[in-house]
KENU-434682 format. One record per residue (C-alpha): x, y, z; residue in three letters. Coordinates in pm, 1 decimal. Layout:
residues N
- u|v|w|residu
- X|Y|Z|ALA .
...
***
This chain:
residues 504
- u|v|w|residu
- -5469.8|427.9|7238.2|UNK .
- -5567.7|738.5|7418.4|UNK .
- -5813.5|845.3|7682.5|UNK .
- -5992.8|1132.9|7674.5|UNK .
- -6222.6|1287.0|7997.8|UNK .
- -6541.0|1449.1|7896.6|UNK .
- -6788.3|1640.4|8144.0|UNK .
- -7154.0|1548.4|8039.6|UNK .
- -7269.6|1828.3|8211.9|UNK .
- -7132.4|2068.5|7947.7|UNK .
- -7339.5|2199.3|7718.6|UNK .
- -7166.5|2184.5|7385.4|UNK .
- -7225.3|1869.4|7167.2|UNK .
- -6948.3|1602.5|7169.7|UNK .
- -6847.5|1422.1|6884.7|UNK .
- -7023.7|1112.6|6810.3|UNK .
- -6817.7|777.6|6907.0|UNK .
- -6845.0|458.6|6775.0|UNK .
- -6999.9|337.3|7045.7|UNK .
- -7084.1|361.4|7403.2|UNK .
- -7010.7|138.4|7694.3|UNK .
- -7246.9|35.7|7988.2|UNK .
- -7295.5|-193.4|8257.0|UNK .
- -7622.1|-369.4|8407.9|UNK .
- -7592.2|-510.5|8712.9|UNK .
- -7813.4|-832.3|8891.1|UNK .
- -7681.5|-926.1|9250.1|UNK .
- -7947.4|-1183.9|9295.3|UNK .
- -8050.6|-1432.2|8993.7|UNK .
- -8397.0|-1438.6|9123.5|UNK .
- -8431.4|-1067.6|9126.4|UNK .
- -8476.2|-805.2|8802.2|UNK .
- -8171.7|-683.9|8683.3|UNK .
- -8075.6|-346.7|8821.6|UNK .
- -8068.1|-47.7|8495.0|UNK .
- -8023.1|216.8|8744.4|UNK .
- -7656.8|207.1|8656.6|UNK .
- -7703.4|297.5|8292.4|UNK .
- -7706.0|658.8|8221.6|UNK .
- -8077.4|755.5|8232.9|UNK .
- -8100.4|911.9|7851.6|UNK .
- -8050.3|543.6|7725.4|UNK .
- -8188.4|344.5|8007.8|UNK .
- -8525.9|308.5|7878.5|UNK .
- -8325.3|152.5|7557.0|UNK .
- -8150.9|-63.2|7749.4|UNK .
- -8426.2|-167.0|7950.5|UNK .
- -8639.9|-262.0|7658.6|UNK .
- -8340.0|-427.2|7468.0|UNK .
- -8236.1|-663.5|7703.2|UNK .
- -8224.6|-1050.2|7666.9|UNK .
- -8365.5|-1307.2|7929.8|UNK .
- -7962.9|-1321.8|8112.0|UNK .
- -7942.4|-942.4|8097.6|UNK .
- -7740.4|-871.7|8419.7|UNK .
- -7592.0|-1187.6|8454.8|UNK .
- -7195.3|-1186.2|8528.7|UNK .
- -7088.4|-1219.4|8121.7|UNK .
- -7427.7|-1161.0|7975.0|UNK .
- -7336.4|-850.2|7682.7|UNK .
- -7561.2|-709.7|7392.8|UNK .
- -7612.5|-442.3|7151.9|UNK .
- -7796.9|-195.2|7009.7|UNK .
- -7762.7|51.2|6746.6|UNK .
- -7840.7|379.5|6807.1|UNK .
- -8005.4|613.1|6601.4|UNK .
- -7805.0|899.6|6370.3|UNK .
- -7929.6|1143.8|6684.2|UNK .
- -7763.3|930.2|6943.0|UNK .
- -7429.8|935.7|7149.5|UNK .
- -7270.3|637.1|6951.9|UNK .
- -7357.7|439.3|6693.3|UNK .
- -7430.4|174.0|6884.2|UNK .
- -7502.6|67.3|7251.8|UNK .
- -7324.8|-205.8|7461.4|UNK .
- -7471.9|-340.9|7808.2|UNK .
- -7222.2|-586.1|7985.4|UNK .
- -7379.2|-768.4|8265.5|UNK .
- -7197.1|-783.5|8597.8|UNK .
- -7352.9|-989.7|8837.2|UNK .
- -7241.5|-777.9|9108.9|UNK .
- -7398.6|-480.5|9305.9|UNK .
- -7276.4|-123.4|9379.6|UNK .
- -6937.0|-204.3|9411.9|UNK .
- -6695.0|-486.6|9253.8|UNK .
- -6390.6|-644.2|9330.6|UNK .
- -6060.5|-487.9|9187.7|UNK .
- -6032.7|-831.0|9016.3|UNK .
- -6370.6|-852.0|8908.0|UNK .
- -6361.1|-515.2|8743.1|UNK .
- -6008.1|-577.2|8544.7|UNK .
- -6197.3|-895.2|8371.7|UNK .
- -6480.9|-690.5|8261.5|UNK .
- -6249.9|-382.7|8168.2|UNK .
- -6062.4|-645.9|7899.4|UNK .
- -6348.5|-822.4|7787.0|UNK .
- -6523.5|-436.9|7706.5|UNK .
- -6194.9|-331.7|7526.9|UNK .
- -6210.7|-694.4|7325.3|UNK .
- -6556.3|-690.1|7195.0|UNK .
- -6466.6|-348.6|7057.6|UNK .
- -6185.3|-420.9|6862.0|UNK .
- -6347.5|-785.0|6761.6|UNK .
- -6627.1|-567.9|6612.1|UNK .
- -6419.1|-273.3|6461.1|UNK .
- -6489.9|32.9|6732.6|UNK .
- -6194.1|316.4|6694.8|UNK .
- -6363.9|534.4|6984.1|UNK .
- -6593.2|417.9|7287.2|UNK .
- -6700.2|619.1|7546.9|UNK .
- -6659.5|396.0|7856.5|UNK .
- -6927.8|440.2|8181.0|UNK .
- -6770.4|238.6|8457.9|UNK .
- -7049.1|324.7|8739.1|UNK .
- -6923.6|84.6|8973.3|UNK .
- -6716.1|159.4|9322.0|UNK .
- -6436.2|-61.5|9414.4|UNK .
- -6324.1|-198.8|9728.6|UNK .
- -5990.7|-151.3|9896.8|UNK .
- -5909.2|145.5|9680.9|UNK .
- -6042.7|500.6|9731.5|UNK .
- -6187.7|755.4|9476.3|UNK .
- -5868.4|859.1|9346.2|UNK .
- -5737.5|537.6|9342.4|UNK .
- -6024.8|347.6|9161.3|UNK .
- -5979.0|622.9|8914.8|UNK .
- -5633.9|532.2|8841.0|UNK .
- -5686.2|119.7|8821.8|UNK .
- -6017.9|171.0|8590.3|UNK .
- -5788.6|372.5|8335.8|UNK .
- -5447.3|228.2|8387.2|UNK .
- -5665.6|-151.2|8309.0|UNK .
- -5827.4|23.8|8063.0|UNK .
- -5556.3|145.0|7840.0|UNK .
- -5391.3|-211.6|7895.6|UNK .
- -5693.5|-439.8|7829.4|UNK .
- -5604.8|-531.1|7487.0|UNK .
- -5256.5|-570.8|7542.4|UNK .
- -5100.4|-845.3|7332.0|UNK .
- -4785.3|-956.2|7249.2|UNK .
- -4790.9|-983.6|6886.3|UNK .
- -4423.8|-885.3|6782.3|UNK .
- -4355.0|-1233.1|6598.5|UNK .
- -4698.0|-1217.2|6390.4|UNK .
- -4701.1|-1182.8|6033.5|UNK .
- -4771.9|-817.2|5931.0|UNK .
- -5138.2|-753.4|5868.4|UNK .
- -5296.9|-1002.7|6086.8|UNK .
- -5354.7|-823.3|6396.6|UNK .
- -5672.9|-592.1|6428.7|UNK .
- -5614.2|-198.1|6382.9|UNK .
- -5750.8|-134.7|6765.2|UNK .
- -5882.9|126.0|6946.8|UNK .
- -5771.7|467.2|6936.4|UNK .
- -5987.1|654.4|7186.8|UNK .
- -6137.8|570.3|7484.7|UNK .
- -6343.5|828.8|7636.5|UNK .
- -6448.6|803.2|8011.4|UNK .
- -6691.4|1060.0|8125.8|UNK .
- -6681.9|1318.0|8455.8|UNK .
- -6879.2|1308.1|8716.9|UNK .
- -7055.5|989.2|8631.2|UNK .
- -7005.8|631.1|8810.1|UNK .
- -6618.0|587.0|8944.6|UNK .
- -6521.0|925.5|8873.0|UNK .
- -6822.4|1099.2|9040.5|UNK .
- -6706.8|1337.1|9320.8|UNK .
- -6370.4|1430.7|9078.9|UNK .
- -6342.4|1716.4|8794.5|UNK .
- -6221.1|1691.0|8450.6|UNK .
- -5924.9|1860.3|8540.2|UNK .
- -5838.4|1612.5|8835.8|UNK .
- -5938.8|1317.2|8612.4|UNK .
- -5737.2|1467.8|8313.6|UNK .
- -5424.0|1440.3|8495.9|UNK .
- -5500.0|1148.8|8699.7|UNK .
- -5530.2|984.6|8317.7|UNK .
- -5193.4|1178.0|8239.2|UNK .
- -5041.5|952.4|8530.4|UNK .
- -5205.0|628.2|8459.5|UNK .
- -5089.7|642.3|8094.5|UNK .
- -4739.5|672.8|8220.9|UNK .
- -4803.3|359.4|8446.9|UNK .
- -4959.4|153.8|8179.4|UNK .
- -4705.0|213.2|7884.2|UNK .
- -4412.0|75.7|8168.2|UNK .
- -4627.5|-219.5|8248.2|UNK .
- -4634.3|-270.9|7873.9|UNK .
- -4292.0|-216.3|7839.4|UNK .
- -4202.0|-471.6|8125.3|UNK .
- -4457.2|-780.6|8010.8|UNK .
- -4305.0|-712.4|7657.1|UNK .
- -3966.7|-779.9|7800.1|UNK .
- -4096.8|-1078.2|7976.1|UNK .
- -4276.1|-1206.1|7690.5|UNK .
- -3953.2|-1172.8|7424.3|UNK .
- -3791.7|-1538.1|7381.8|UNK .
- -3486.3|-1562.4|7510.7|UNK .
- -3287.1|-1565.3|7207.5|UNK .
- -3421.6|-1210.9|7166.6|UNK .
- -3366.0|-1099.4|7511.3|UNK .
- -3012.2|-1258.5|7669.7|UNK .
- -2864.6|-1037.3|7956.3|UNK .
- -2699.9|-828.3|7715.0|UNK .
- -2998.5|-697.0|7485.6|UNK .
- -3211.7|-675.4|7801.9|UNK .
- -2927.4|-423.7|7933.4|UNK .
- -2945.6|-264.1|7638.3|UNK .
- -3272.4|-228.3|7601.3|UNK .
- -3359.4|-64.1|8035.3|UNK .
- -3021.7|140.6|7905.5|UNK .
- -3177.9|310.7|7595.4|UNK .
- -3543.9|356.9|7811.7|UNK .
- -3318.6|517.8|8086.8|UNK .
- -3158.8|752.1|7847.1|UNK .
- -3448.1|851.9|7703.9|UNK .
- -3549.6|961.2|8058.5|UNK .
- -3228.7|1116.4|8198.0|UNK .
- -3247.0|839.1|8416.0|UNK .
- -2800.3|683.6|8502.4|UNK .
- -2749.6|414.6|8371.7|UNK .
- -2463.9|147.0|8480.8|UNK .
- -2416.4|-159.0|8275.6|UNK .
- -2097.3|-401.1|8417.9|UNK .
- -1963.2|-649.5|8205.9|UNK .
- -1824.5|-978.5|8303.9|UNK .
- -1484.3|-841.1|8374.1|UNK .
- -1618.6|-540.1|8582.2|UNK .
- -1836.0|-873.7|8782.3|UNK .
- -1526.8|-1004.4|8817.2|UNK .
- -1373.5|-721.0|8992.7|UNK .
- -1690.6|-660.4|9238.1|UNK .
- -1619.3|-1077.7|9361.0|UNK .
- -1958.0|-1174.2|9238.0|UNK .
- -1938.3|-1521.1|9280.4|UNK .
- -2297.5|-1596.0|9259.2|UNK .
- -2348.8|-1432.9|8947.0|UNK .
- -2046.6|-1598.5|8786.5|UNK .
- -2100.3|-1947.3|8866.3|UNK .
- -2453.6|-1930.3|8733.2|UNK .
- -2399.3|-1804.6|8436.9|UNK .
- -2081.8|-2028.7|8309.9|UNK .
- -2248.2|-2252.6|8130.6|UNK .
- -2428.9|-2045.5|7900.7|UNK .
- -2217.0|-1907.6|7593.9|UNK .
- -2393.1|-1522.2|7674.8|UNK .
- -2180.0|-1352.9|7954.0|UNK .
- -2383.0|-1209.6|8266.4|UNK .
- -2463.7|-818.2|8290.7|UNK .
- -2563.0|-604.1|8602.8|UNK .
- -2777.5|-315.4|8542.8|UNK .
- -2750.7|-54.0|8766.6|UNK .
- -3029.2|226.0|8748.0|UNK .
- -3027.7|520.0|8956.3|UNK .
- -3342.5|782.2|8974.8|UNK .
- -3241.9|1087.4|9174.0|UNK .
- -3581.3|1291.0|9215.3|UNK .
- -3556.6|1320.8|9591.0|UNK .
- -3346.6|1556.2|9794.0|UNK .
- -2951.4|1569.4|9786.9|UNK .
- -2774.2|1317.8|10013.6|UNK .
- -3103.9|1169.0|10140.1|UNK .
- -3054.2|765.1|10141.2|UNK .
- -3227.5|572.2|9839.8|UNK .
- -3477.8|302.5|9804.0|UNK .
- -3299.7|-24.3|9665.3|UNK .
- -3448.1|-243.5|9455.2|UNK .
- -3312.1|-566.8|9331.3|UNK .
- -3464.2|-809.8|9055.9|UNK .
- -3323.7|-1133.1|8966.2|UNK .
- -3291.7|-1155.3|8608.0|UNK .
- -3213.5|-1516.7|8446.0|UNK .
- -3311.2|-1431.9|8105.6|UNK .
- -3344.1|-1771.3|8016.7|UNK .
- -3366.0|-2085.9|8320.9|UNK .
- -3290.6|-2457.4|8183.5|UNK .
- -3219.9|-2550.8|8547.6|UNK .
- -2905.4|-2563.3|8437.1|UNK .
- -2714.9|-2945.6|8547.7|UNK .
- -3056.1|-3027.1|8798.0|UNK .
- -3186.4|-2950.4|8442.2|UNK .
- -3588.0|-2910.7|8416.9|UNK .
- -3859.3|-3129.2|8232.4|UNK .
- -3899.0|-3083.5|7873.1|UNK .
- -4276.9|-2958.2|7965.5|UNK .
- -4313.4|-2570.4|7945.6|UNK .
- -3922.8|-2531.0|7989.2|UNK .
- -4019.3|-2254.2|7728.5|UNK .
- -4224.6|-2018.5|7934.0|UNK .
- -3869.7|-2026.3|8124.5|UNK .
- -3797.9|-1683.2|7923.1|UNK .
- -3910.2|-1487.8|8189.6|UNK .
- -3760.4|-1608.1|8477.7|UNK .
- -3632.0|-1229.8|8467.4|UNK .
- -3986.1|-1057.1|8546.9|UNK .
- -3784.4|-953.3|8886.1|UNK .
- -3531.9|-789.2|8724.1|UNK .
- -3798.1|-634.3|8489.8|UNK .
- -3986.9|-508.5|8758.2|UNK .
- -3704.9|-307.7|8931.7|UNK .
- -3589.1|-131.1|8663.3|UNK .
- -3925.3|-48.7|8518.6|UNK .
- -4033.8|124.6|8875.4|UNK .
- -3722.0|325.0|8837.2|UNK .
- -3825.9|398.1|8527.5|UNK .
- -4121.3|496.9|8585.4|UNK .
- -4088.2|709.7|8882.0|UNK .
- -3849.2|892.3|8656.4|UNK .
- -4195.0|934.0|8436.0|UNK .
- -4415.4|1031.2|8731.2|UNK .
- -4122.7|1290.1|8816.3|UNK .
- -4146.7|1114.6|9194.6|UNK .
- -3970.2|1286.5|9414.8|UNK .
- -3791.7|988.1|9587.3|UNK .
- -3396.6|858.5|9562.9|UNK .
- -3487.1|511.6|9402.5|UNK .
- -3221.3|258.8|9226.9|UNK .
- -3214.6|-48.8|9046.3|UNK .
- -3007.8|-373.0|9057.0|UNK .
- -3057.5|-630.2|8802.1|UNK .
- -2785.7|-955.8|8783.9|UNK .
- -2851.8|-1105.7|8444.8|UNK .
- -2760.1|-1400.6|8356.6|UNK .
- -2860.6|-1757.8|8185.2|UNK .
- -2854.4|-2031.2|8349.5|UNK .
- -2773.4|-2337.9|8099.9|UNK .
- -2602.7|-2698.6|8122.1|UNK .
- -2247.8|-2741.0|7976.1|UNK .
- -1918.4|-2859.9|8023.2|UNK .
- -1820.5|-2575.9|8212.0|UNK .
- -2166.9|-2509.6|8386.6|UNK .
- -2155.1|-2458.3|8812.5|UNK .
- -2202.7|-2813.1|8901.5|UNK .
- -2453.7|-2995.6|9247.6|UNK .
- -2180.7|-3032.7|9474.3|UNK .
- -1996.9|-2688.0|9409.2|UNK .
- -1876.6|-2426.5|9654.7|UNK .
- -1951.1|-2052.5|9528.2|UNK .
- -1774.8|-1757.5|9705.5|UNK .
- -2002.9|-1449.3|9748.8|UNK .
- -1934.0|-1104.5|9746.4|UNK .
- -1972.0|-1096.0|10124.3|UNK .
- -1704.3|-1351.1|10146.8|UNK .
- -1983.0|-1616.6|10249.2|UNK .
- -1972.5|-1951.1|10096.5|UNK .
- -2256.8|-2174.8|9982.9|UNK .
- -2272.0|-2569.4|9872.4|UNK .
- -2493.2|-2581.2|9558.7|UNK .
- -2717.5|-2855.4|9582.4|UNK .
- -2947.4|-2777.6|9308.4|UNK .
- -2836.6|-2558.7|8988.9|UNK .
- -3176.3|-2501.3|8961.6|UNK .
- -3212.1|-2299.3|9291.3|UNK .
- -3009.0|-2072.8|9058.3|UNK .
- -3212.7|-1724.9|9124.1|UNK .
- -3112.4|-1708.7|9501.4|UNK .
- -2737.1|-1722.9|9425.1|UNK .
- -2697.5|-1460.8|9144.9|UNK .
- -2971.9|-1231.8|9381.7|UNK .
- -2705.5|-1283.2|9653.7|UNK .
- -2404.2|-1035.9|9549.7|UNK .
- -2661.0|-746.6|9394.5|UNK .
- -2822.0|-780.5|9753.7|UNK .
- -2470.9|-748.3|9914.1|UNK .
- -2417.2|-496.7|9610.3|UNK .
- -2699.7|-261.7|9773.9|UNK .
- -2508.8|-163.0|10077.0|UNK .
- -2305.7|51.6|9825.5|UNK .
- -2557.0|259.2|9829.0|UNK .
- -2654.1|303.2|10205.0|UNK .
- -2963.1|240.0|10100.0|UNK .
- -3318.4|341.9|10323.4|UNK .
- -3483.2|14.1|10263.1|UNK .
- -3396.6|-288.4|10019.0|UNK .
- -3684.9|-481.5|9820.7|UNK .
- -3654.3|-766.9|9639.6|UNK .
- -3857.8|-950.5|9336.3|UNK .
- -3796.7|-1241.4|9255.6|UNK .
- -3938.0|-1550.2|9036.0|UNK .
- -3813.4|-1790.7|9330.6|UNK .
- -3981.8|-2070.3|9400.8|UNK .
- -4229.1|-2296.5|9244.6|UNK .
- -4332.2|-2374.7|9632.5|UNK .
- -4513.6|-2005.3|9630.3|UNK .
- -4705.8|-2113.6|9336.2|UNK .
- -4812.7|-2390.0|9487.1|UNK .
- -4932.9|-2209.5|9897.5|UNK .
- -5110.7|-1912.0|9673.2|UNK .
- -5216.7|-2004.5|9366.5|UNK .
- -5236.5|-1738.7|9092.9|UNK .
- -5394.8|-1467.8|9349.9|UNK .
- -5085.7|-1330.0|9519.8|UNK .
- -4743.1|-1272.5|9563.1|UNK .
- -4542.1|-1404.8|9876.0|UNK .
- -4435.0|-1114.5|10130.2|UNK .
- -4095.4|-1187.7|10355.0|UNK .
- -4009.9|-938.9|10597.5|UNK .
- -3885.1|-889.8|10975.7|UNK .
- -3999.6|-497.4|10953.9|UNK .
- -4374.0|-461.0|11099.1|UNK .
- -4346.5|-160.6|10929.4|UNK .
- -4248.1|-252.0|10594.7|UNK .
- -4482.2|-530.6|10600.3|UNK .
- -4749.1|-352.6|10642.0|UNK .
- -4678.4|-63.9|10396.2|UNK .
- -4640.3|-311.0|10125.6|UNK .
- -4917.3|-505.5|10141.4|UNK .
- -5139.3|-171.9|10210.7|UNK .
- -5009.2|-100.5|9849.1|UNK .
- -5082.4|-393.7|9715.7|UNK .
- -5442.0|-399.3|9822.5|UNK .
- -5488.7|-57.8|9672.5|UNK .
- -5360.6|-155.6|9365.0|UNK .
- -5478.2|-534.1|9331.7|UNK .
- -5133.0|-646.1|9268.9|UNK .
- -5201.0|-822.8|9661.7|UNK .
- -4962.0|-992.6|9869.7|UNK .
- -4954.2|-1277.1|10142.8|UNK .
- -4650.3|-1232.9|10431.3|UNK .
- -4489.7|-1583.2|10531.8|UNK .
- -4267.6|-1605.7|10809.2|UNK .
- -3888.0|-1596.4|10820.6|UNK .
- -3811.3|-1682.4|11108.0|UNK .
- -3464.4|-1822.3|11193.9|UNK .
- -3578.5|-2156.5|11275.5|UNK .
- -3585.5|-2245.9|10911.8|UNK .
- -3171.1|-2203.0|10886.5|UNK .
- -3127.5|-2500.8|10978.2|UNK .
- -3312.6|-2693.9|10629.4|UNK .
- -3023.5|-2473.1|10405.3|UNK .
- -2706.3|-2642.9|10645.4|UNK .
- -2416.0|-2748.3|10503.7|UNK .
- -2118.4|-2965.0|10595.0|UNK .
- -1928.7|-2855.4|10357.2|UNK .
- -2033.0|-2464.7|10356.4|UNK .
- -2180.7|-2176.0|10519.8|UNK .
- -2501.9|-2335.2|10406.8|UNK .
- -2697.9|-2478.1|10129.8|UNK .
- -2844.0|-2310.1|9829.2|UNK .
- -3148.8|-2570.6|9847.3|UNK .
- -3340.1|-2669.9|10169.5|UNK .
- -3547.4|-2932.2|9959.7|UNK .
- -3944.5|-3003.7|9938.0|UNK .
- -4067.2|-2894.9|10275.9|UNK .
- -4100.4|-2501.3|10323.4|UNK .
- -3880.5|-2446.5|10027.1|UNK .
- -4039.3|-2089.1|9980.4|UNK .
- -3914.7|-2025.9|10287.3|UNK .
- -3627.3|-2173.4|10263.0|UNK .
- -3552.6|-1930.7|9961.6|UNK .
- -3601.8|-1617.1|10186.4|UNK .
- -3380.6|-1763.7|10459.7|UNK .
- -3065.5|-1818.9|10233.2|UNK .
- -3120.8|-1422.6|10069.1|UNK .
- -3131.0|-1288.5|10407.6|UNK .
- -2797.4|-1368.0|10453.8|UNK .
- -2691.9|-1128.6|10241.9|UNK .
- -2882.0|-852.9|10375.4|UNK .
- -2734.7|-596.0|10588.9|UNK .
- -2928.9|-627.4|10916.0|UNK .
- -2961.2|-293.8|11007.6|UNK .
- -3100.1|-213.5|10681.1|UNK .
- -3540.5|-301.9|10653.3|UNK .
- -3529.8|-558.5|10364.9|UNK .
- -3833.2|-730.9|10222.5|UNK .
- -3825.8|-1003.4|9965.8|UNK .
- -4137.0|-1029.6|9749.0|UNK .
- -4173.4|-1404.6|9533.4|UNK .
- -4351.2|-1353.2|9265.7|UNK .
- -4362.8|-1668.4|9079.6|UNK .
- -4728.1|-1692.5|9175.6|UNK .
- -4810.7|-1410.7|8941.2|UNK .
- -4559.3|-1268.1|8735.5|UNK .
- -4665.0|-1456.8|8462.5|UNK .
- -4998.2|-1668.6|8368.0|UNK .
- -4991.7|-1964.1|8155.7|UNK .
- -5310.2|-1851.2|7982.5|UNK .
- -5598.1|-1552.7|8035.4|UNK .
- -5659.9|-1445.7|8395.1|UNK .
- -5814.1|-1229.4|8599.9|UNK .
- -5824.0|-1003.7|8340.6|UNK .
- -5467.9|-1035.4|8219.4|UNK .
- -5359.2|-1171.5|7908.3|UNK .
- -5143.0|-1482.3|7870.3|UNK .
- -4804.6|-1438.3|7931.0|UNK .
- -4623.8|-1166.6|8131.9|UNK .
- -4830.6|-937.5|8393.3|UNK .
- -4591.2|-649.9|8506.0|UNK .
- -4761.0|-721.4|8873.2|UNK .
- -4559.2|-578.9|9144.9|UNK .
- -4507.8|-257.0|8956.4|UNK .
- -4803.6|-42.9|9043.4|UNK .
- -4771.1|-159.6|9372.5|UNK .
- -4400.6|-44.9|9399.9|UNK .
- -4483.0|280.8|9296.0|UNK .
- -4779.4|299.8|9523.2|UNK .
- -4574.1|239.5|9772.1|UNK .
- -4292.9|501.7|9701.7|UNK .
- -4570.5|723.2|9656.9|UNK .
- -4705.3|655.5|10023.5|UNK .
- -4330.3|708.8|10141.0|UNK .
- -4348.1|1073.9|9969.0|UNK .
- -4679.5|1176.0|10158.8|UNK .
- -4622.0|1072.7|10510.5|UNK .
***
């Protein structure tokens, strides 16, 4: 699908469209809907169209148009809001317009979002309502039987000067689009990666697959085998992975758009392509979703990737220890004592706590690269699930700065996070008789407890953050606007964030 930017103060006649998008909006029950918000040559329409609920958050209806008109037919949504929505808000309605097209046929829509949003400015709300846009109907339908899915949309068309994108011109909007296309065909990228069972995407095909995308982009690439792990003393990464008959992988992307010698961003994404819980083995129930226990990994090499898109001028790398984590005979046991990279040593008292030990060595791996700052993603914990719901990810940091840079992104972009303390107080849950420490703290503050064990593999002098995003890197079924399955959150947020770097 493409999107196209039209000014509707130009003269010449545009092509007609299939149909034409608007929105009514009702902030109080008892009042009149509001029609103000529908462009004035077909509010009268609208107006005299409209059902009983017309207005009302999920109220929609049509009319056709006449052969003079814009479209051949008319769609009001009702919003139950007022003048300005909710980033949230807005990505539901922005999927549920793009489905009712392609349930009824539509191949071109012009789209009038007139809505503001809070948290973001004009430039920003300009990016989320197209980005959304172009990945409203995403599915992942790569295992259906040819000829069932719908032929889509092929055109959206979102006009100039009218609604969200009053105050910018065509040519701003035009390239504004040009970026958010970019965005939106990485997030698809990463949720398809997400969403591919595991026998489809083991650390080896997901290497190769972030290998051939980097290529493509002249983005270095750096895939180490098992024997190369071997050599780099990644004990973590090893022991996690010995049970599974698929060898581990470490992806190393680099993105070199800023200036010579100038220290890089790190970021590092755990990446169990496939988590059984290994010996502490899971339940039985939804074990399958367990294919994308590598959304962190995902997520760091699709921001490289995508800055290498954007052409961002920043230093940026990737780190991605793959591995699966499955029960066997020769599978790391409760009980063992892994070596790290850093020489550190840790008593494994849950298998399933896997993610923290094979994110241990690529953490200690980033000090390779003197790195600016270090970010982590991470499907951690089912404890951050439970403190935040679906809503946000979990923010760990002892850098003000940081902390506040990230989650400024992450309200700008709606992918929002929540900060949680890490203070060293906590230490004392992961203790070990037997080791440096624990790889498990148990029930209470486990979350926490997570953070605690990766930050001591962090060079201290180096501003780290570790981001958890079990909470939403992947919904069970439809949410906020996002399909079932993998979300890609965290990466417009990322590159928000580098962006914000660039400009101060």
């Amino acid at each position: 699908m493409k999107l196209e930017i039209v000014s509707l103060a130009e003269k010449k006649k545009a092509p007609r469209r299939d149909a034409v998008v608007t929105f009514v909006a009702r902030p109080e029950k008892k009042e009149p809907a509001r029609f103000e918000t529908v462009p004035e040559e077909l509010r009268e329409l609208a107006r005299t169209s409209a059902p009983p609920d017309a207005g009302n958050d999920g109220s929609v209806w049509t009319v056709p148009l006449g052969s003079d008109g814009p479209a051949r037919r008319l769609y009001v949504f009702g919003t139950g809001t007022g003048e300005e929505m909710a980033p949230r808000k807005a990505r539901g309605f922005l999927r549920a317009v793009v489905r009712a097209l392609e349930k009824n046929g539509e191949r071109s829509a012009l789209v009038d979002f007139p809505f503001a949003l809070l948290r973001m400015s004009p430039s920003e709300a300009h990016e989320f309502v197209a980005r959304n846009l172009l990945v409203a109907g995403y599915a992942f339908d790569r295992f259906k039987s040819a000829g069932n899915a719908p032929a889509g949309l092929e055109t959206l068309v979102l006009p100039a000067g009218r609604g969200v994108f009053a105050g910018a011109t065509s040519k701003e909007l035009r390239e504004g689009c040009l970026e958010a296309s970019k965005v939106a065909a990485m997030a698809t990228f990463v949720r398809d990666l997400g969403n591919t069972p595991s026998t489809d995407m083991v650390p080896r095909m997901f290497a190769d697959a972030v290998k051939a995308a980097a290529k493509a982009r002249g983005v270095k690439a750096t895939i180490l085998g098992k024997k190369q792990i071997e050599a780099e003393r990644m004990g973590g990464l090893l022991a996690v992975s010995r049970g599974a008959a698929e060898e581990p992988r470490f992806v190393i992307l680099e993105h070199r758009g800023g200036k010579k010698g100038e220290k890089p961003v790190v970021l590092v994404g755990k990446g169990v392509t496939f988590d059984s819980g290994g010996i502490s083995i899971k339940p039985a129930d939804k074990m399958g979703d367990m294919k994308w226990d590598m959304m962190g990994a995902a997520t760091a090499c699709g921001v490289v990737l995508c800055a290498a898109d954007l052409g961002l001028p920043v230093n940026v790398v990737a780190l991605a220890p793959l591995a699966e984590n499955m029960p066997s005979g020769s599978a790391y046991k409760p009980g063992d004592i892994v070596k790290f990279r850093n020489g550190k040593t840790a008593e494994i008292d849950n298998t399933d706590a896997e993610g923290r030990v094979v994110l241990a060595d690529a953490l200690d791996y980033a000090t390779e690269f003197s790195p600016s700052v270090v970010v982590d993603y991470a499907t951690l914990t089912g404890a951050a699930v439970v403190a935040l719901g679906l809503e946000a990810s979990v923010l760990f940091t002892s850098d003000e700065e940081l902390a506040t840079a990230l989650i400024s992104a992450g309200e700008r972009t709606d992918e929002r996070l929540w900060r949680l303390p890490l203070w060293d107080d906590y230490r004392e849950n992961i203790r070990s008789d037997w080791a440096d420490f624990k790889n498990s703290g148990g029930r209470y503050g486990s979350c926490i407890n997570g953070a605690i064990f990766l930050k001591e593999f962090v060079d201290p002098k180096v501003p780290w953050a570790h981001v958890d995003i079990a909470p939403t890197a992947y919904f069970e079924r439809e949410h906020a606007g996002y399909a079932t399955g993998a979300t890609a959150i965290g990466l417009a947020m990322t590159l928000r964030w580098l962006k914000d770097r660039v400009s101060r």
